[in-house]
C-alpha positions, 0 to 999 in steps of 0.5 A, a space after each residue: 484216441 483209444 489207449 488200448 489201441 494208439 496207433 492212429 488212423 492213416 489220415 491223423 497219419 498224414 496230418 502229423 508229418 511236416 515233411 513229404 511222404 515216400 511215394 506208396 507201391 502196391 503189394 503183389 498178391 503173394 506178398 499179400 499173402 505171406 504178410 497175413 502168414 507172419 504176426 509179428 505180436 511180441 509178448 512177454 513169455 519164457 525167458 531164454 538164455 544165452 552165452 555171447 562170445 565175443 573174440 577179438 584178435 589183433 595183428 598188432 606186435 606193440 602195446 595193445 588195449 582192447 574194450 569190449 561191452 558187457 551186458 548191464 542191462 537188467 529188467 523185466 525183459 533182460 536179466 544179465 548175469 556173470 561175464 569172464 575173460 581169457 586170452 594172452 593179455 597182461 592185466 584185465 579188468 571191468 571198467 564203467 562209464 561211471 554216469 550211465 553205468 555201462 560196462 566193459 571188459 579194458 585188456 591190457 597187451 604187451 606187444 611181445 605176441 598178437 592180442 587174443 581176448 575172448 569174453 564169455 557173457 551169460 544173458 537171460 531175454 524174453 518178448 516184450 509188450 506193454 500193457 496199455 491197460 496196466 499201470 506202472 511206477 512212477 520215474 524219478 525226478 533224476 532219472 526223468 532229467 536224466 533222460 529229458 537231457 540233451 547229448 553231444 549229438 542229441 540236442 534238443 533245442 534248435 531245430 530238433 525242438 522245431 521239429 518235435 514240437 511242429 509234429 506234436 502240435 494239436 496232441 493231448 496225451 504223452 502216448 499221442 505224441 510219441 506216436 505221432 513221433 513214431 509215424 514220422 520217423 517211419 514216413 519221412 526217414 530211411 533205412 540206408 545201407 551204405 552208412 556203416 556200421 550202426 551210423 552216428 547218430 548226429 541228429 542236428 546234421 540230418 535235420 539241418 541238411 534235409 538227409 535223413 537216410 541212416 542206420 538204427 543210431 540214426 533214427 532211432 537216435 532221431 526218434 529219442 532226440 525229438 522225445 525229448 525235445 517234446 517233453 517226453 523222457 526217452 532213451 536208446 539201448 544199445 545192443 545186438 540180435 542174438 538168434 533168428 526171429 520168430 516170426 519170419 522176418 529175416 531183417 530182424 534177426 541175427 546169426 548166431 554162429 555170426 553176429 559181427 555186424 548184427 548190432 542194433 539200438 532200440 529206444 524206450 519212451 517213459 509214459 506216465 502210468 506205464 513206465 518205460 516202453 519199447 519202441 523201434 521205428 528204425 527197425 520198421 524202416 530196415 524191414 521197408 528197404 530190406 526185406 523184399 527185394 524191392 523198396 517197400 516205400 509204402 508205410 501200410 504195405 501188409 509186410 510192414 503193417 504188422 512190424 510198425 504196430 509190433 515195434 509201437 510198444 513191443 521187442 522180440 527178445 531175440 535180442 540183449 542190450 549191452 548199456 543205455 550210455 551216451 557221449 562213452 569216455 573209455 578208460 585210457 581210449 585215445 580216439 576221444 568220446 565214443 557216441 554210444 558202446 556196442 561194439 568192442 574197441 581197440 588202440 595199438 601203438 597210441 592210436 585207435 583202431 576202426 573198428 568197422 575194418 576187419 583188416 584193421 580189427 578182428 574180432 567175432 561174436 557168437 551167441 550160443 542158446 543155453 
């Protein structure tokens, strides 16, 4: 395999997926065209900066609390910086997960008017793509347990090791077996927009029922599980689309005067030699379903081409994480263990609310360019 170029051909392709592939389309000659027209080639360049504004009010008149995550994200390809608060709450303060160090603004509301919190946040981003031929530091040994170790809904025994371990087989290299990891999660799984919000990410129960349709919790949290259960650290990230693509895909980007909805994970994959490496199959698969008008059900359709070797080692940066956290405990939450923190919650009364209800829960999110 080349390590300068480690997508493989279609047909190791092929030999690397146990399950059925989707049935193929030809693409009409215009999308042809427009698929050469767009480049989708993320690479590390210019920082931007953004202030997220994230506004939550509540129709409730009794004791309220409401959470909303902050960006702690900061790397080579984020810089998060200061967050503040203001509103008609009694008390508010930074809380954290305490074990991946995810953050959040906890309010605290009497009840004597509706809760009005908004939380200003400044972030920094920029294109991101690794450099198969630069080296990187080396993992830690606490931190490549920590992101080998399974999750309440990413396992990495039973079938999840079956499965990984039957997609990997005959592979030499870390890079080979992640991208054969990556072929599969984008032949054999499926962007399914009914599922709401991000979806849940139970990666035993899509495995086990043969459903593997879902969201970017579904299968990017899939394509992490199996990593880790080939012996590869990995981890999603957790986070929303802050501005338009650049590089004409509407599917992936966000809204800026309108992000509620726009939240998205991506992964990341420790490769030694390289450090930690972007991956989004999920949103390969998004730009399958959604893009065009018709399902794309083809994995080489020139519309995809260029996104699944993009997202194979590369993220556009119009997009920040909040945290890397699983299995997230809230501070005085009554709604139990959360599978991942990135949208804003909230409980009146002693009970939680939906967050995915705007009936039940108002709040917006705006991102303004700096």
């Amino acid at each position: 395999m080349n390590k300068n170029n480690p997508n493989p051909t279609r047909r190791a392709l092929l030999q690397a997926a146990p399950a059925a592939l989707l049935v193929s389309t030809f693409p009409s000659l215009a999308l042809a065209r427009a698929a050469e027209e767009r480049r989708f080639q993320p690479q590390p360049g210019e920082w931007k900066s953004f202030d997220v504004i994230t506004r939550v009010e509540l129709k409730a008149t009794g004791p309220s609390t409401v959470w909303v995550p902050l960006p702690t994200v900061d790397t080579d390809w984020q810089r998060s910086g200061t967050s503040s608060w203001s509103g008609n709450q009694t008390s508010a303060r930074i809380g954290s997960d305490g074990k991946y160090g995810a953050k959040f603004v906890v309010a605290e509301f009497d009840g004597s008017v509706p809760p009005v919190l908004e939380v200003v946040s400044r972030v920094q981003t920029r294109d991101r793509a690794v450099d198969w031929t630069k080296p990187a530091h080396r993992l830690a040994a606490e931190e490549t347990a920590q992101w080998l170790a399974p999750t309440d809904l990413l396992p990495t025994d039973g079938i999840v090791k079956k499965t990984a371990l039957q997609i990997v087989a005959g592979a030499r290299t870390d890079v080979e077996k992640v991208q054969r990891i990556f072929d599969w999660i984008v032949i054999n799984t499926f962007r399914e927009p009914k599922v709401p919000g991000c979806g849940v990410g139970d990666i035993k129960a899509m495995l086990e029922t043969g459903n593997l349709g879902g969201k970017c919790g579904d299968l990017n949290g899939l394509f992490v599980g199996l990593c880790r259960a080939a012996g590869i650290p990995a981890r999603d990230v957790y986070g929303i689309r802050l501005a338009p693509s650049a590089f004409g895909y509407k599917e992936l980007g966000g809204k800026p005067e309108s992000l509620q909805g726009a939240q998205h994970c991506r992964a990341e994959v420790y490769l030694k030699g390289r450090g930690w490496v972007a991956m989004d199959p999920a949103d390969v698969c998004k730009v399958m379903r959604q893009e065009t008008a018709e399902w794309i059900k083809d994995p080489d359709h020139p519309i995809v081409v260029p996104v699944r070797k993009g997202l194979f080692g590369g993220w556009e940066g119009n997009w920040m994480g909040y945290n890397f956290a699983h299995d997230v405990r809230l501070p005085g939450y009554v709604g139990g263990k959360l599978p991942f923190l990135m949208y804003p919650q909230g409980q009146t009364g002693g009970e939680a609310l939906d967050t995915l209800k705007p009936n039940d829960f108002k709040y917006t999110i705006k991102s303004r360019a700096i």
